[in-house]
C-alpha positions in Angstrom: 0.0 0.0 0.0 1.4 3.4 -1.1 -1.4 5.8 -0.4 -4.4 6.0 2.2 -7.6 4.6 1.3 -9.6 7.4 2.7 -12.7 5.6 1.9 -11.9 2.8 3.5 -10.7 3.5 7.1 -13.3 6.4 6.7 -16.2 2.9 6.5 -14.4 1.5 9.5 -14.0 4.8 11.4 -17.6 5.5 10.9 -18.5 1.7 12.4 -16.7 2.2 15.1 -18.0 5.4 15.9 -21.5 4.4 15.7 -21.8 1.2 17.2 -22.8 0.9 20.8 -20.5 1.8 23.6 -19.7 3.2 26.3 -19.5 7.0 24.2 -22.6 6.6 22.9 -24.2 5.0 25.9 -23.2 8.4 27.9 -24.4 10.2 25.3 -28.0 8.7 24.8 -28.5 9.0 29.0 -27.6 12.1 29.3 -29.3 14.0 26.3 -32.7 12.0 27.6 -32.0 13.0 31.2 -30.4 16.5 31.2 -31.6 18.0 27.6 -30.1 18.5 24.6 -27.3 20.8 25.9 -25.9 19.0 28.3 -25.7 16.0 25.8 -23.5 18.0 23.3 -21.2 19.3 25.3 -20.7 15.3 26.8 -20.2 14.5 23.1 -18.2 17.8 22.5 -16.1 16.3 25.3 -15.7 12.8 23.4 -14.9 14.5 20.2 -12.2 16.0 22.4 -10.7 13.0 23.5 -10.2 11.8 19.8 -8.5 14.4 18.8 -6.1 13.5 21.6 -5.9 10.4 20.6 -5.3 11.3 17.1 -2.5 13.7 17.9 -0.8 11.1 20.0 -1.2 8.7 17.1 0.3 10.9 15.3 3.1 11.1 17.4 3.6 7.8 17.4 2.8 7.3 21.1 -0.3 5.5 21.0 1.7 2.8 18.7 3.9 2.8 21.7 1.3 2.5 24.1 0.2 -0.6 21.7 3.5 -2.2 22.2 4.3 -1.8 25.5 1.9 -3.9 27.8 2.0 -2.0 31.0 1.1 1.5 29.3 -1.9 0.1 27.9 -2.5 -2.2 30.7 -2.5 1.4 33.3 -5.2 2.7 30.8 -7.3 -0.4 30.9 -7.2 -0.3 34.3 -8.1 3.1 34.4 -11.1 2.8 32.1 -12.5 -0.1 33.4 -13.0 1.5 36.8 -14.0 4.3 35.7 -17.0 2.6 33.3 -17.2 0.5 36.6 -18.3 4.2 38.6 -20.4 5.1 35.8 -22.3 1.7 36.2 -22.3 2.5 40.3 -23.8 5.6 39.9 -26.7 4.7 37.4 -27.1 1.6 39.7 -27.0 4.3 42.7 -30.5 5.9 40.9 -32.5 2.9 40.6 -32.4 1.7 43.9 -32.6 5.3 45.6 -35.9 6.6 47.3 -35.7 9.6 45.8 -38.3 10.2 43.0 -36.5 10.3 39.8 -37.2 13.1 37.6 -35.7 14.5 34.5 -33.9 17.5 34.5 -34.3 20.6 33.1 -31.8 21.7 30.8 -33.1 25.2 31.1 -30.6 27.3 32.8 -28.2 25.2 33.1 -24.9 26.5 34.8 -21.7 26.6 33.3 -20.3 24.6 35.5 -22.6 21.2 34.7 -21.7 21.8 31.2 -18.3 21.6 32.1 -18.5 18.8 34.3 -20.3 16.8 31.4 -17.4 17.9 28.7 -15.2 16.6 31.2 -16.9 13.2 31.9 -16.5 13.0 27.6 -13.1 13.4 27.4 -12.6 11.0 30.4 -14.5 8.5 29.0 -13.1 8.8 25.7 -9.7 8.7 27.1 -9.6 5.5 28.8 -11.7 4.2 26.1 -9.5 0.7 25.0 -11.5 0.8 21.6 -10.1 4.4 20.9 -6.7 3.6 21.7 -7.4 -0.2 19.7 -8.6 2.2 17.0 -6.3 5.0 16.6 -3.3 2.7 17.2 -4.3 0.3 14.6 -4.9 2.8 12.2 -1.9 4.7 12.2 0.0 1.2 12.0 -2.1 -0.5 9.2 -3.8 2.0 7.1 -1.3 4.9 7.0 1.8 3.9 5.1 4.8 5.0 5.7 4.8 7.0 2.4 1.9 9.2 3.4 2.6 12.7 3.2 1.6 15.2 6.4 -0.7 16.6 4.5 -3.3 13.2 3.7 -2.8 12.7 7.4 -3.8 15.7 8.9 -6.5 15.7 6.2 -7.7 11.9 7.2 -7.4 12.7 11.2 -9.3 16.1 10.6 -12.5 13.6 8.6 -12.4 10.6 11.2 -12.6 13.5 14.0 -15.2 15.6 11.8 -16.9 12.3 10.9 -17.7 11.6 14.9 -18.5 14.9 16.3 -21.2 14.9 13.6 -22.0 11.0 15.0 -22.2 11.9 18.7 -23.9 15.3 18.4 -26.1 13.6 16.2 -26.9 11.0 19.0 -27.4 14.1 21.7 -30.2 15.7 19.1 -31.7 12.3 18.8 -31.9 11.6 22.2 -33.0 14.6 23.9 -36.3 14.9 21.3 -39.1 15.8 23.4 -41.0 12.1 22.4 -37.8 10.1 23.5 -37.7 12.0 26.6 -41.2 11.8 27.1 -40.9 7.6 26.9 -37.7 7.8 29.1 -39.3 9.4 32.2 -42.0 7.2 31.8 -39.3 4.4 32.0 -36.4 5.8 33.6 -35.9 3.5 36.3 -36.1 0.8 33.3 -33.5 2.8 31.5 -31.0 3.7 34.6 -31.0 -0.4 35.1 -29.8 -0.7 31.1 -27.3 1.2 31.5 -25.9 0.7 34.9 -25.7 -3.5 33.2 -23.9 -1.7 30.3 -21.9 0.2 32.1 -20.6 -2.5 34.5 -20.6 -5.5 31.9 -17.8 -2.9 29.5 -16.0 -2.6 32.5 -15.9 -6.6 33.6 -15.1 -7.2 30.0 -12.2 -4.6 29.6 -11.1 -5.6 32.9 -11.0 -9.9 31.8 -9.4 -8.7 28.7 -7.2 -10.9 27.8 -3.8 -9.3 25.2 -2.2 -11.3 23.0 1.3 -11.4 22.6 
């Protein structure tokens, strides 16, 4: 392979992207409980964390993250107890005696949305699949010929590509039918993803790495 397939890895990227997980499990819970703005800036805050990821790529520190076991092994670690916390707190809601209600996302402070960008990048950045991703695409489907240029180009579409993905999700999700159906059900949906949540994080932390 001399040059990047850009339609290719722009297929896979998109797969990846929108298939469930932890990202867009975040994302769908908190646009249906908190509104539409608190959801975008969550996925604002995911966007963030691949273009992180990207630029370590880039740097070729991902790839070394790849090869060396411990490095990757500290970030499994890492992102399996924290998908483990998520899980805890959704958990934490269904079995509490408070009534649960949706809230507003009318006035929200700055500081929420902050918090929720935050909680993005964190999840994105001990996300194994990002690191799986970014790592495997910098070592299989950019050759070594690739100019700067088709690689800033092909990180700026895979990280265009999935903030159009994940804010789409937080419109989806926060539509005043969906959120309707999930206050109706919210205890239903608090269970879903607190099983989500904590089954990533067992199978992150059983992952096995093969030599």
């Amino acid at each position: 392979m001399t040059e990047i397939n850009f339609t290719l890895v722009l297929i896979a990227s998109f797969l990846a992207v929108a298939s469930p997980g932890p990202a867009t499990l975040a994302i769908a819970g908190t646009s249906m409980g908190q509104g539409r703005l608190t959801g975008a800036a969550l996925a604002t805050g995911i966007s963030t964390g691949s273009i992180i990821w990207a630029c370590l790529a880039a740097l070729g520190l991902s790839a070394i993250m790849y090869t060396n076991v411990w490095l990757f092994e500290m970030m499994r670690y890492l992102g399996a107890g924290y998908l483990l916390f998520l899980a805890y707190k959704s958990a934490r809601s269904v079995f509490s005696n408070k009534e649960l209600a949706i809230k507003s996302s009318q006035g929200k402070h700055s500081s929420s949305l902050k918090s929720a960008y935050l909680k993005g990048v964190a999840i994105h950045l001990t996300n194994p699949k990002a690191i799986f991703f970014f790592a495997s695409l910098y070592a299989i489907a950019i050759p070594a010929t690739a100019s700067i240029e088709d690689v800033l180009l092909l990180n700026a579409l895979i990280i265009s590509q999935g903030f159009l993905v994940f804010q789409c999700y937080a419109f989806i999700f926060s539509i005043g039918r969906v959120r309707e159906f999930y206050t109706r059900m919210q205890r239903a949906f608090e269970t879903c993803f607190a099983a989500a949540f904590g089954f990533a994080g067992f199978k992150i932390l059983t992952l096995e790495l093969s030599q």
